[in-house]
py3Dmol code that shows the C-alpha trace and the ligand (Angstrom):
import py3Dmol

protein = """\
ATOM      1  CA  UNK A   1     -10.537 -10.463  -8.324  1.00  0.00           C
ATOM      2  CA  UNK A   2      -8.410 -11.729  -5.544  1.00  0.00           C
ATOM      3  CA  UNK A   3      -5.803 -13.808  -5.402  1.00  0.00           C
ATOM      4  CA  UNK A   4      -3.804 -15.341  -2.375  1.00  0.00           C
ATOM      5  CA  UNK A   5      -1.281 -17.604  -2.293  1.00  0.00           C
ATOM      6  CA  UNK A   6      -1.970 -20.558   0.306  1.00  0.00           C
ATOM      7  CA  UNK A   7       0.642 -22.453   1.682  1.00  0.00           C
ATOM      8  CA  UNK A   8       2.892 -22.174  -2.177  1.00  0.00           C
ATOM      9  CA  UNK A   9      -0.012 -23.192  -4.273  1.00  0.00           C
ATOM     10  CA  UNK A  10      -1.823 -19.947  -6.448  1.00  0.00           C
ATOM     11  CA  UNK A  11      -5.505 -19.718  -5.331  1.00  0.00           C
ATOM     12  CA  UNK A  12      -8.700 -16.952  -6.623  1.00  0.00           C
ATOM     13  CA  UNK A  13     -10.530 -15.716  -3.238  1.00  0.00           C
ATOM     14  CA  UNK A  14     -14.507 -15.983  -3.894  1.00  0.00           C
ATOM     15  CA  UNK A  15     -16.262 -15.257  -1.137  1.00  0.00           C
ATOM     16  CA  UNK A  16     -14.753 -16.869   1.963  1.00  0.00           C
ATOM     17  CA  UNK A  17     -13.364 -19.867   0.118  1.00  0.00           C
ATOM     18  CA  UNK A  18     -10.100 -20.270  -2.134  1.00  0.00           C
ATOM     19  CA  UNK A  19     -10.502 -21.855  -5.667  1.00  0.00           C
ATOM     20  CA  UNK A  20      -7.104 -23.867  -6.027  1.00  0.00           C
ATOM     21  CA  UNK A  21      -6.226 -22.572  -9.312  1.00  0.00           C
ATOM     22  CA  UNK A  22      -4.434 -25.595 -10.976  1.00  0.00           C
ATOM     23  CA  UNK A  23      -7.157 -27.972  -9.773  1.00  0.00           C
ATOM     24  CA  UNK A  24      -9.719 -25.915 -10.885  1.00  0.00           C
ATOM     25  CA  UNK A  25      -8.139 -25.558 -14.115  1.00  0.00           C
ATOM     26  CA  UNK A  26      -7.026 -29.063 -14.615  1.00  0.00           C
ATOM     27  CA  UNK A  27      -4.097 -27.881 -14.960  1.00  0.00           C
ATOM     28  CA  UNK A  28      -3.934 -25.266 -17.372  1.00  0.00           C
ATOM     29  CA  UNK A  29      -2.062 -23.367 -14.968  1.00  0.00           C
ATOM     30  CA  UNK A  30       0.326 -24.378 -12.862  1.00  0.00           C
ATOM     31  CA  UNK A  31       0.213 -24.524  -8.426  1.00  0.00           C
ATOM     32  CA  UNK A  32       3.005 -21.963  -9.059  1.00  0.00           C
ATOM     33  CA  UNK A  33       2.092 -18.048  -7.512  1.00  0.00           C
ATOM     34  CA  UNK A  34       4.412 -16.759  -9.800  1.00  0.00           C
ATOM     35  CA  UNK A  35       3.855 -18.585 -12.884  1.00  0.00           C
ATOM     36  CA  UNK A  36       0.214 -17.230 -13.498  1.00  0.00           C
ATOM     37  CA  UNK A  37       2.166 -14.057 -14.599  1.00  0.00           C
ATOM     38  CA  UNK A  38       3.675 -16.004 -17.248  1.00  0.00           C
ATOM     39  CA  UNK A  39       0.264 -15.464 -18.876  1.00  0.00           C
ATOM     40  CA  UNK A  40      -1.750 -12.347 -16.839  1.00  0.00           C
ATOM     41  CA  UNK A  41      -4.193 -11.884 -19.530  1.00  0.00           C
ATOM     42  CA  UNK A  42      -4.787 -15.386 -20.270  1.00  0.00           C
ATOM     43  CA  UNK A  43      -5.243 -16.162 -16.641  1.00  0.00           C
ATOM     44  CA  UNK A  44      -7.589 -13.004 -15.704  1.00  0.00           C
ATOM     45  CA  UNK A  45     -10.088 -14.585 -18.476  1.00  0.00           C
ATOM     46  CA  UNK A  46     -10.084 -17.755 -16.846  1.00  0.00           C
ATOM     47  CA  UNK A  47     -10.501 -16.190 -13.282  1.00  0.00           C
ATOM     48  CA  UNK A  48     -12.972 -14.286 -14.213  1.00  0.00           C
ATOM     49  CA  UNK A  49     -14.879 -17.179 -15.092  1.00  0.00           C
ATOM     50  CA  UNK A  50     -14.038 -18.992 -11.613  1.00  0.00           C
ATOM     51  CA  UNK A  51     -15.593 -16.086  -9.813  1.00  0.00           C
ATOM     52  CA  UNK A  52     -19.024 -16.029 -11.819  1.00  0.00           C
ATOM     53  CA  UNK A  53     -19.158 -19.712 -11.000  1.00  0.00           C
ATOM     54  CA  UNK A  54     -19.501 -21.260 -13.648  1.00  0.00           C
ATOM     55  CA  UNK A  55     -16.434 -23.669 -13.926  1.00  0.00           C
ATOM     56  CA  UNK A  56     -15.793 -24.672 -10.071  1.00  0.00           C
ATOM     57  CA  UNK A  57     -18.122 -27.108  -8.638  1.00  0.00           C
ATOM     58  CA  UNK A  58     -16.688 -27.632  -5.288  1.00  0.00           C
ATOM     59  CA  UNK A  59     -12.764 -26.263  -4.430  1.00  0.00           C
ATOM     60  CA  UNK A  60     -13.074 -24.487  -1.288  1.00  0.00           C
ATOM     61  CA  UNK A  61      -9.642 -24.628   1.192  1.00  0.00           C
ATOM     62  CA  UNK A  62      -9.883 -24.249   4.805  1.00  0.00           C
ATOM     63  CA  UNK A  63      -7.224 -21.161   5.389  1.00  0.00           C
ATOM     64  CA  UNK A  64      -5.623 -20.531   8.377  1.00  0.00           C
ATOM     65  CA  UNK A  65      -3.647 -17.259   8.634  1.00  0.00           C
ATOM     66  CA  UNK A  66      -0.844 -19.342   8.761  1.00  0.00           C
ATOM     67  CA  UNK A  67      -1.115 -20.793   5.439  1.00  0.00           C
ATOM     68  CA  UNK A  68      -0.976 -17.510   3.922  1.00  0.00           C
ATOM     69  CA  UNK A  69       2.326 -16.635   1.690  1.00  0.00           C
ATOM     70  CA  UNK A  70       3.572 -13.657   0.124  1.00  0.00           C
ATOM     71  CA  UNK A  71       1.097 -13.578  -3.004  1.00  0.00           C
ATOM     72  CA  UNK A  72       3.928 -12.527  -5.942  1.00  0.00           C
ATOM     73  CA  UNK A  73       6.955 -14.557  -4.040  1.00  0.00           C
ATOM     74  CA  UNK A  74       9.674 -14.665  -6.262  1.00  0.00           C
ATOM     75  CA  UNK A  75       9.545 -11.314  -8.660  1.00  0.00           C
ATOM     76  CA  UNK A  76      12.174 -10.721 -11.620  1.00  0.00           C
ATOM     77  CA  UNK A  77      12.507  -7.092 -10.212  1.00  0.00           C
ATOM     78  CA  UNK A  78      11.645  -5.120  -7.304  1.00  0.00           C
ATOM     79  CA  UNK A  79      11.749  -1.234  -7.606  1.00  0.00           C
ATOM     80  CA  UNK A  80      11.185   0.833  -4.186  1.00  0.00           C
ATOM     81  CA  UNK A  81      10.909   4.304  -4.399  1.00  0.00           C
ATOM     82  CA  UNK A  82      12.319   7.034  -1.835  1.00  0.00           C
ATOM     83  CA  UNK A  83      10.636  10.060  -0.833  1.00  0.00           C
ATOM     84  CA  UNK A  84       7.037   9.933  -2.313  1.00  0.00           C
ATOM     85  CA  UNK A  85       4.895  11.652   0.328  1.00  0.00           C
ATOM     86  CA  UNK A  86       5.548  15.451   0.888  1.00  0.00           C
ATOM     87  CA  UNK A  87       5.280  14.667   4.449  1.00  0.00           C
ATOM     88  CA  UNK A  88       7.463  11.782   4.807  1.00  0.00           C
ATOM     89  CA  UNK A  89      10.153  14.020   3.159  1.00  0.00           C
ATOM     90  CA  UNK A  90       9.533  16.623   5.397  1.00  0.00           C
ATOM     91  CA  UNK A  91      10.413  14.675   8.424  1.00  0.00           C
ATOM     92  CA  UNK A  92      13.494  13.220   7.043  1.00  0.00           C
ATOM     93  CA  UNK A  93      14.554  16.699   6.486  1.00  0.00           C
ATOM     94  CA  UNK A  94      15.034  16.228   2.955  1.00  0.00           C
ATOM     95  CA  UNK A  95      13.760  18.713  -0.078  1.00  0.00           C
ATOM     96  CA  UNK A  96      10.841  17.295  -2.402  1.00  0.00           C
ATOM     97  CA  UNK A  97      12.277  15.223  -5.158  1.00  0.00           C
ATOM     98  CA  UNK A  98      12.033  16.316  -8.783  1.00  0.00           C
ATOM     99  CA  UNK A  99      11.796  12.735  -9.759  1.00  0.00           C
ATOM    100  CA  UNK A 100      11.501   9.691  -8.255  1.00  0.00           C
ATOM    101  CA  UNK A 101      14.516   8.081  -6.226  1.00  0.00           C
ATOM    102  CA  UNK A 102      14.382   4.248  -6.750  1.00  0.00           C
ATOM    103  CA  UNK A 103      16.524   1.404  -4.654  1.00  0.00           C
ATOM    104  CA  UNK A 104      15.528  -2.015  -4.929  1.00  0.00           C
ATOM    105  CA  UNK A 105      14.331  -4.347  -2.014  1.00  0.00           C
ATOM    106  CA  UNK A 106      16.377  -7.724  -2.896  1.00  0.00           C
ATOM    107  CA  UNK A 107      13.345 -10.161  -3.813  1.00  0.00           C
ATOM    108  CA  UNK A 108      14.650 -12.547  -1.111  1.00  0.00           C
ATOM    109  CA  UNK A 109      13.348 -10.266   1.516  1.00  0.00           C
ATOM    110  CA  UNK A 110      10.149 -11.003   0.588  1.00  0.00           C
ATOM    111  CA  UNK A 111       7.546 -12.728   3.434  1.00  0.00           C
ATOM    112  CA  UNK A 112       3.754 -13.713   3.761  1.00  0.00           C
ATOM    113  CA  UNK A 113       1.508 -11.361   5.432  1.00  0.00           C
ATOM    114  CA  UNK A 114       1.732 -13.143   9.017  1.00  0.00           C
ATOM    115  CA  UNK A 115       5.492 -13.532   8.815  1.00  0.00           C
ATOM    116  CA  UNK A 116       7.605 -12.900  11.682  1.00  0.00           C
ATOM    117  CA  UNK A 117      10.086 -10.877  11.334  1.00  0.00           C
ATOM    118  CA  UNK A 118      13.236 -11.224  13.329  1.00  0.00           C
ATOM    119  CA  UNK A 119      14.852  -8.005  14.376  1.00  0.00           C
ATOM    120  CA  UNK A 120      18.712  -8.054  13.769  1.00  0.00           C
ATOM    121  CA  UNK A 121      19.290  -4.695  15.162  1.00  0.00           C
ATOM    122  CA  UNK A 122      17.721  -2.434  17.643  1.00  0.00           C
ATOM    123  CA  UNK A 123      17.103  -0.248  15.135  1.00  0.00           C
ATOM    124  CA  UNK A 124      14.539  -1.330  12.154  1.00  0.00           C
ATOM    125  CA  UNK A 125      11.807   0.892  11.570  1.00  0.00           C
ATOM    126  CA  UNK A 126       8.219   0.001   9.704  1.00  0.00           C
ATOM    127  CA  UNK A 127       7.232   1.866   5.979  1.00  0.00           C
ATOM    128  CA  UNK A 128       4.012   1.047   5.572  1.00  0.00           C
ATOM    129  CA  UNK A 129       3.496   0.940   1.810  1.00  0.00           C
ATOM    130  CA  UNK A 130       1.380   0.495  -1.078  1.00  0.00           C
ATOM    131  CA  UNK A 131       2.953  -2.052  -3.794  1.00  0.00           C
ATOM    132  CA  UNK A 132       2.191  -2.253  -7.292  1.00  0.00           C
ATOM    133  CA  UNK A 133       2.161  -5.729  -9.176  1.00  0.00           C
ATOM    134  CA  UNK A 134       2.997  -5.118 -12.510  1.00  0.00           C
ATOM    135  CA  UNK A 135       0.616  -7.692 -15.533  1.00  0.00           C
ATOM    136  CA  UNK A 136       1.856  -7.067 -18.270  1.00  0.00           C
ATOM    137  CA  UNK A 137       5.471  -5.445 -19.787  1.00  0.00           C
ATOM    138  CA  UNK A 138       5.848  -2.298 -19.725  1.00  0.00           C
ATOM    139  CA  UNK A 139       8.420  -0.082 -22.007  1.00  0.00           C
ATOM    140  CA  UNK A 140       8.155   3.328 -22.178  1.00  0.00           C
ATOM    141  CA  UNK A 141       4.625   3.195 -20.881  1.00  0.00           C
ATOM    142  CA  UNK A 142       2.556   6.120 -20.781  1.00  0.00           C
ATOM    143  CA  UNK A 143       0.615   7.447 -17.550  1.00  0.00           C
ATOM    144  CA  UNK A 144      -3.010   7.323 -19.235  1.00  0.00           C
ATOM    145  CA  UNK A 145      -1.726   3.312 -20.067  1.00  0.00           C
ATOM    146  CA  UNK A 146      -0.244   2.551 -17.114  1.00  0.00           C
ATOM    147  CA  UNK A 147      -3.134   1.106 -15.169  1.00  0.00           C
ATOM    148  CA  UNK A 148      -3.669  -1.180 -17.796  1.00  0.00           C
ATOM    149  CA  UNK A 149      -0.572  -2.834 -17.632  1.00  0.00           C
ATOM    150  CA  UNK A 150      -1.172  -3.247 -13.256  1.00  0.00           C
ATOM    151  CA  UNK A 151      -2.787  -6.899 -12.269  1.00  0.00           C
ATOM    152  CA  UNK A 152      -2.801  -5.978  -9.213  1.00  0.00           C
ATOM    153  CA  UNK A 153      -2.231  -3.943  -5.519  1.00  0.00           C
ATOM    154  CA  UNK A 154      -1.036  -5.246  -2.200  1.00  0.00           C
ATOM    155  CA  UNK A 155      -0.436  -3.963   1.312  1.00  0.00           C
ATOM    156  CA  UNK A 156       3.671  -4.105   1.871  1.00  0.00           C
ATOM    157  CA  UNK A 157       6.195  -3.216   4.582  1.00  0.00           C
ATOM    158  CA  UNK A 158       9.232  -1.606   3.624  1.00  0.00           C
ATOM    159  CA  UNK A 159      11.001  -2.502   6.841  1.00  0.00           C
ATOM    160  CA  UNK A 160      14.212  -0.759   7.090  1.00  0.00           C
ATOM    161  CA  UNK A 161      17.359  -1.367   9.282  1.00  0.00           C
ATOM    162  CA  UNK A 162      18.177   2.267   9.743  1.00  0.00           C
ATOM    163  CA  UNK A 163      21.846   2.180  10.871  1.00  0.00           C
ATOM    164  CA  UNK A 164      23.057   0.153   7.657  1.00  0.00           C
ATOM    165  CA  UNK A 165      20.826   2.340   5.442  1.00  0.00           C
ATOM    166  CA  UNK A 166      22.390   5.241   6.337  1.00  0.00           C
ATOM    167  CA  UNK A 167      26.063   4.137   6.467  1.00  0.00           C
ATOM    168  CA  UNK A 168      29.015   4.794   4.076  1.00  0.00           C
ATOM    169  CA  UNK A 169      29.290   7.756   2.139  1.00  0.00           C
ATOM    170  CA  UNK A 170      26.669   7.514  -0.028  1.00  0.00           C
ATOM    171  CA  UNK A 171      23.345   5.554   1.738  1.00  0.00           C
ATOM    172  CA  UNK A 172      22.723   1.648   1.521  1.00  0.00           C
ATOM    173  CA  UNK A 173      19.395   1.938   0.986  1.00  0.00           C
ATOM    174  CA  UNK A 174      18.493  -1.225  -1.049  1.00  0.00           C
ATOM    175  CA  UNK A 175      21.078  -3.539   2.149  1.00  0.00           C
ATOM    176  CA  UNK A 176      19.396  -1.953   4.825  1.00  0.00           C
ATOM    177  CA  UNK A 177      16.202  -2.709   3.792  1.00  0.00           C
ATOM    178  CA  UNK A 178      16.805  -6.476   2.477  1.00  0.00           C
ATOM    179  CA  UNK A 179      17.589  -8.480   5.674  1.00  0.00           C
ATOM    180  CA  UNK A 180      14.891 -11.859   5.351  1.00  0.00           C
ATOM    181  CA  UNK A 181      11.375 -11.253   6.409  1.00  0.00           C
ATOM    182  CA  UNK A 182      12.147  -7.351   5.217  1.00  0.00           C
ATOM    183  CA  UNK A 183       9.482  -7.186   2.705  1.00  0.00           C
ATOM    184  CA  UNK A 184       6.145  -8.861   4.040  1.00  0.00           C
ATOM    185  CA  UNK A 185       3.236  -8.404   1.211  1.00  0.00           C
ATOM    186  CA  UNK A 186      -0.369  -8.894   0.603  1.00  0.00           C
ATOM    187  CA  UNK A 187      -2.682 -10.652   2.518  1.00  0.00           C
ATOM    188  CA  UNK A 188      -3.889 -10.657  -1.365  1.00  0.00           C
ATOM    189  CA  UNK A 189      -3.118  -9.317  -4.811  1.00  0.00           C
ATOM    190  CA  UNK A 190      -6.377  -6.959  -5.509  1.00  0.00           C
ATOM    191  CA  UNK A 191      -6.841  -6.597  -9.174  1.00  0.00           C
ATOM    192  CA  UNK A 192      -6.920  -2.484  -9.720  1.00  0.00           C
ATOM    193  CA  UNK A 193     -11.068  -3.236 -11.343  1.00  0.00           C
ATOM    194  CA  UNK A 194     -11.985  -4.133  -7.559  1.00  0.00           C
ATOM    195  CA  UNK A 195     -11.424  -0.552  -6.839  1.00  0.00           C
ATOM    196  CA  UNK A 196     -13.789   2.826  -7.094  1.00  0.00           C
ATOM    197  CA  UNK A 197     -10.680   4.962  -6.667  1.00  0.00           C
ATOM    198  CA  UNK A 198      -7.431   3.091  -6.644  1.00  0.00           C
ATOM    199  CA  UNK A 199      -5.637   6.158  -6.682  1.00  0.00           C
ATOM    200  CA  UNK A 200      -7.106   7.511  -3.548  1.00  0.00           C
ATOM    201  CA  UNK A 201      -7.021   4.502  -0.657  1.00  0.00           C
ATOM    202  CA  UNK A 202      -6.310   4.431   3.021  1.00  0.00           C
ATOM    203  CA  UNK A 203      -2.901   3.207   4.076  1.00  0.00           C
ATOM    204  CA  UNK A 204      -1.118   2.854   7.457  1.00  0.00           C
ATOM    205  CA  UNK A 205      -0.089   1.176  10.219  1.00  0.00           C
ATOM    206  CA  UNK A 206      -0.328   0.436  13.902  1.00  0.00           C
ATOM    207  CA  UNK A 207       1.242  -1.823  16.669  1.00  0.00           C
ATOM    208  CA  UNK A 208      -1.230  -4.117  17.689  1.00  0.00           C
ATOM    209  CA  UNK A 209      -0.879  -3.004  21.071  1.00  0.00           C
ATOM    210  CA  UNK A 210      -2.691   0.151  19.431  1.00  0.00           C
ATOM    211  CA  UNK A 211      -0.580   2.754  18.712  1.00  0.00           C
ATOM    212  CA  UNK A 212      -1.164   4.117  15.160  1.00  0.00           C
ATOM    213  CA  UNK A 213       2.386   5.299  13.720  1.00  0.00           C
ATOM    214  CA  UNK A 214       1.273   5.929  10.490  1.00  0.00           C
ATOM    215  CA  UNK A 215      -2.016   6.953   8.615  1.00  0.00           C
ATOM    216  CA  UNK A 216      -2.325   8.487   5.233  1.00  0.00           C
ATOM    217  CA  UNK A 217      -4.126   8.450   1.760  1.00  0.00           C
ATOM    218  CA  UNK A 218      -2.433   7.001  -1.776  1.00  0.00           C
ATOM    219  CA  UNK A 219      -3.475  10.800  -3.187  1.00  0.00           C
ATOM    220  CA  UNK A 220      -0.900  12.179  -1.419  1.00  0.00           C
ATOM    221  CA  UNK A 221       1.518  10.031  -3.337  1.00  0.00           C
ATOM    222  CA  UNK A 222       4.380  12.598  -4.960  1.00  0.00           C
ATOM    223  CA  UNK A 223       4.689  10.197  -7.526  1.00  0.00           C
ATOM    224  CA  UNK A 224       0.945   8.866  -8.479  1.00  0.00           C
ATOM    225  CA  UNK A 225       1.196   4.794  -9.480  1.00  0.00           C
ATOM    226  CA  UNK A 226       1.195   5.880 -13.372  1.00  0.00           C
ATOM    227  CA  UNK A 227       3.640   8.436 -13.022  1.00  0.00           C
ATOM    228  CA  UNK A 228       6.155   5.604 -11.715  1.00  0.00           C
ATOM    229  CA  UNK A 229       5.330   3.300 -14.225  1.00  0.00           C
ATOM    230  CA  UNK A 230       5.560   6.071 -16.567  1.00  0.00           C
ATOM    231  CA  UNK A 231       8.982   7.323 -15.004  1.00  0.00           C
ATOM    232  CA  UNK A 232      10.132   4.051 -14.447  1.00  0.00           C
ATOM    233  CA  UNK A 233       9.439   2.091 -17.456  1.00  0.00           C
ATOM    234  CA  UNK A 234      10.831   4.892 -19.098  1.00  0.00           C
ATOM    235  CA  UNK A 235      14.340   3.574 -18.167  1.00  0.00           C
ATOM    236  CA  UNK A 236      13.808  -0.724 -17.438  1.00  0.00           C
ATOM    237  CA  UNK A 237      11.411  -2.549 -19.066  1.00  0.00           C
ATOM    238  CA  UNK A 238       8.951  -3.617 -16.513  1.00  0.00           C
ATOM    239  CA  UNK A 239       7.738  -7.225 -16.198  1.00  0.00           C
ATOM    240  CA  UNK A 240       4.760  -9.201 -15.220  1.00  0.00           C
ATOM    241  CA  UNK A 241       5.252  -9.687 -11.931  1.00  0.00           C
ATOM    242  CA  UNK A 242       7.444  -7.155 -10.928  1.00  0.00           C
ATOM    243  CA  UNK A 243       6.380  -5.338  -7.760  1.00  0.00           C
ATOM    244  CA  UNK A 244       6.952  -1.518  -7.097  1.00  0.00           C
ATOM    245  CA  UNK A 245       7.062  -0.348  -3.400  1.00  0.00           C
ATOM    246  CA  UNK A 246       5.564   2.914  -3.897  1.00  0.00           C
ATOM    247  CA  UNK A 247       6.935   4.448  -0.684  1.00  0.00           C
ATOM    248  CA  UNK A 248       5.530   5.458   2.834  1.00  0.00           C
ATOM    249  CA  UNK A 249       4.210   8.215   4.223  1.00  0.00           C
ATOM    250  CA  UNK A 250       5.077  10.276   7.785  1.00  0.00           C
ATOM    251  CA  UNK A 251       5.338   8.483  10.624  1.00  0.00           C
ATOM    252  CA  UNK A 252       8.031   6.394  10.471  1.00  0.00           C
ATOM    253  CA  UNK A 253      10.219   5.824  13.997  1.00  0.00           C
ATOM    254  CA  UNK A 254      13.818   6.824  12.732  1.00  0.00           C
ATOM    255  CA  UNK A 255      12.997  10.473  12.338  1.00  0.00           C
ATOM    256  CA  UNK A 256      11.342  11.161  15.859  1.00  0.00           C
ATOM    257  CA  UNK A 257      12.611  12.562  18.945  1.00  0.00           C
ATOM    258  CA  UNK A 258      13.785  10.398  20.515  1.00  0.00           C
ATOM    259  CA  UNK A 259      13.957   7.459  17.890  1.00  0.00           C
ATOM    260  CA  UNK A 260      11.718   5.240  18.289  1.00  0.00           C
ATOM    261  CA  UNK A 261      11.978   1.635  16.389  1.00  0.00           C
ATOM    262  CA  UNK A 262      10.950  -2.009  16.632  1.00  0.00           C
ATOM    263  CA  UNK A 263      11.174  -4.216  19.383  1.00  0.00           C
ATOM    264  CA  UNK A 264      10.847  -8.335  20.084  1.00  0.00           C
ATOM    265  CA  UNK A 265       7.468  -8.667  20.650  1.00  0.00           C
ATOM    266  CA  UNK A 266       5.823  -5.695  18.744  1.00  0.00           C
ATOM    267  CA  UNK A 267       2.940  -7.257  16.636  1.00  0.00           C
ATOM    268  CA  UNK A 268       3.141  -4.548  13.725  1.00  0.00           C
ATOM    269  CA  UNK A 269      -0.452  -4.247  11.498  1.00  0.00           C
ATOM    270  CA  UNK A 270      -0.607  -2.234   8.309  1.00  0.00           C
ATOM    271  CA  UNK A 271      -3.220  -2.139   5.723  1.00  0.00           C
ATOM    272  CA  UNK A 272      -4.500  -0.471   2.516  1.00  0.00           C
ATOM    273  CA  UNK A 273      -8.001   0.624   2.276  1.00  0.00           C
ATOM    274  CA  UNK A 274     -10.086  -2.357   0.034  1.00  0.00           C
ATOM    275  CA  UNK A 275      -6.798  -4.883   0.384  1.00  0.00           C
ATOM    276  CA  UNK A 276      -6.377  -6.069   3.846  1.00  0.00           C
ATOM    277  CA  UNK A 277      -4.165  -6.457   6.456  1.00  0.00           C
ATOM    278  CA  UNK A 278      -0.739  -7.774   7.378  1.00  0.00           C
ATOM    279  CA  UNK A 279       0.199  -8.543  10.737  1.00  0.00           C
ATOM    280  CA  UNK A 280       3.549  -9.130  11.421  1.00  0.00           C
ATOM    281  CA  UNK A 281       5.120 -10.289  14.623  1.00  0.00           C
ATOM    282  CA  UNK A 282       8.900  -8.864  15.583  1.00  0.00           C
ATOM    283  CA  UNK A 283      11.058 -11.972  17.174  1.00  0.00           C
ATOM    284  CA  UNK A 284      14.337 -11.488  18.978  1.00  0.00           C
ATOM    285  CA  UNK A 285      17.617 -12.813  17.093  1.00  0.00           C
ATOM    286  CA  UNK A 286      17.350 -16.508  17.759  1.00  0.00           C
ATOM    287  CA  UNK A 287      19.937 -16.825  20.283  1.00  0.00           C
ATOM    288  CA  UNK A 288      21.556 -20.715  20.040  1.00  0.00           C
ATOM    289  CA  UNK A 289      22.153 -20.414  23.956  1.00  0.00           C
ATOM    290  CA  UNK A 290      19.055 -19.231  25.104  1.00  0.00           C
ATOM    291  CA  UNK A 291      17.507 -21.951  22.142  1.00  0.00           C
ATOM    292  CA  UNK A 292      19.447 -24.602  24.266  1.00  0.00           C
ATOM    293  CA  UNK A 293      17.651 -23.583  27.819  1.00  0.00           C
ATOM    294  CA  UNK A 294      21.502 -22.105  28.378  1.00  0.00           C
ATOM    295  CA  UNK A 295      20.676 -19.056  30.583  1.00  0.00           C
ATOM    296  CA  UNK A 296      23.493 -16.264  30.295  1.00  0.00           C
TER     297      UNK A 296
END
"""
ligand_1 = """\
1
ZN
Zn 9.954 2.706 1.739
"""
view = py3Dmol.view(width=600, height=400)
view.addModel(protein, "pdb")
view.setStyle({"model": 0}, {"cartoon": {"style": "trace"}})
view.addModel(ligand_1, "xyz")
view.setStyle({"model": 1}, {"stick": {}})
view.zoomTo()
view.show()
């Protein structure tokens, strides 16, 4: 199953329509994105239904890209992990972590899969990134149940302003990667059943203009999606609709020679192998003068 959330109201993709989930359910569930995770299991048996047919008659949306919104928009808890592909830690010159390091992306960040994204520095960088929705809680969760407990994947950015991440004494990871528009998600949430392999899926990301900065397979995750939960779990319960970015593999602009980062006008595209695509256009700090047709 796949769900999107169009323009704030929770809707089930079948086919190339979108079943508007509280019409469709007269009103069992709410228009809410995030409230259908008040009741994952509940609502997955009702889906399921919607997609075979059987209890929509006629509920299709016209979508524009536009109309698209982050899919999980307002999670309890968001847990982004450091360092998960060996050769993302190689470039950053750092040694392989024994276990996982985890900073949080403030859940105000988050943005819709067309978002722009205004650029408050010269230097923000792109982490293309698998995220994890979580269904259903999860304490002290085992790897071989950890799927279980997933409703679903999405395609994230991690975007990272790489001065403030790096400053003070000890890094501000979780700051420098929180500014608004700094976590763009989806285009939809996949449900992990739609997948032959969801442990082994395509993930990167290109400018439009078509460089490709980043290219890699989930497999090579350090930390495999149950091993997180697992690991994570472990420590804080885990609740539906949390979302776990799982971390991003070589590539990333900070690390080259000479740096190389985002500018006004990039058009950045990242994707996830059987999820889709976000495209994300960078926009220039609005600037009141220039807003005002005041030149200088
Ligand atoms: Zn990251």
């Amino acid at each position: 199953m796949r769900l999107a959330n169009v323009g704030g109201r929770v809707t089930v993709v079948v086919g190339d329509g979108y079943v508007d989930v509280e019409r469709a359910s007269s009103g069992r569930f709410s228009r809410d994105p995030q409230a259908v995770f008040g009741d994952w299991p509940g609502f997955r048996l009702w889906a399921d239904s919607v997609v075979e047919g059987s209890a929509v008659q006629e509920t299709s949306l016209g979508v524009l890209a536009a109309d698209l919104d982050a899919p999980v928009p307002a999670p309890r808890q968001v847990f982004a992990i450091a360092l998960n592909y060996a050769d993302h830690v190689r470039e950053a010159a750092y040694s392989v972590p024994e276990s996982p390091g985890v900073f949080t992306k403030f859940p105000s960040c988050l943005a819709g899969p067309n978002a722009a994204v205004v650029l408050p520095t010269g230097t923000v960088d792109w982490e293309a990134e698998l995220v994890v929705v979580i269904g259903e809680r999860c304490e002290k969760v085992s790897e071989a149940a950890a799927w279980s407990r997933v409703a679903g994947l999405m395609v994230g950015q991690d975007l990272s302003e790489r001065r403030l991440q790096m400053a003070g004494p000890a890094p501000q990871f979780s700051l420098g990667k929180s500014f608004p528009g700094f976590g763009p998600t989806g285009p939809v949430l996949v449900t992990p059943d739609e997948f032959d392999h969801p442990n082994d899926l395509e993930i990167g990301c290109r400018l439009e203009a078509g460089e490709i900065l980043q290219k890699s397979r989930t497999s090579n995750l350090i930390f495999s999606v149950p091993e997180l939960i697992a690991r994570l779990s472990a420590v804080c319960p885990l609740l539906p609709g949390d979302l776990i970015f799982t971390g991003t593999p070589a590539g990333v602009g900070g690390t080259r020679v000479p740096p190389k980062f985002l500018t006004a006008g990039d058009v950045l595209v990242s994707w996830v192998e059987g999820i889709g695509t976000l495209r994300n256009p960078m926009v220039a700090v609005d600037n009141p003068f220039s807003r005002a047709g005041v030149q200088g």
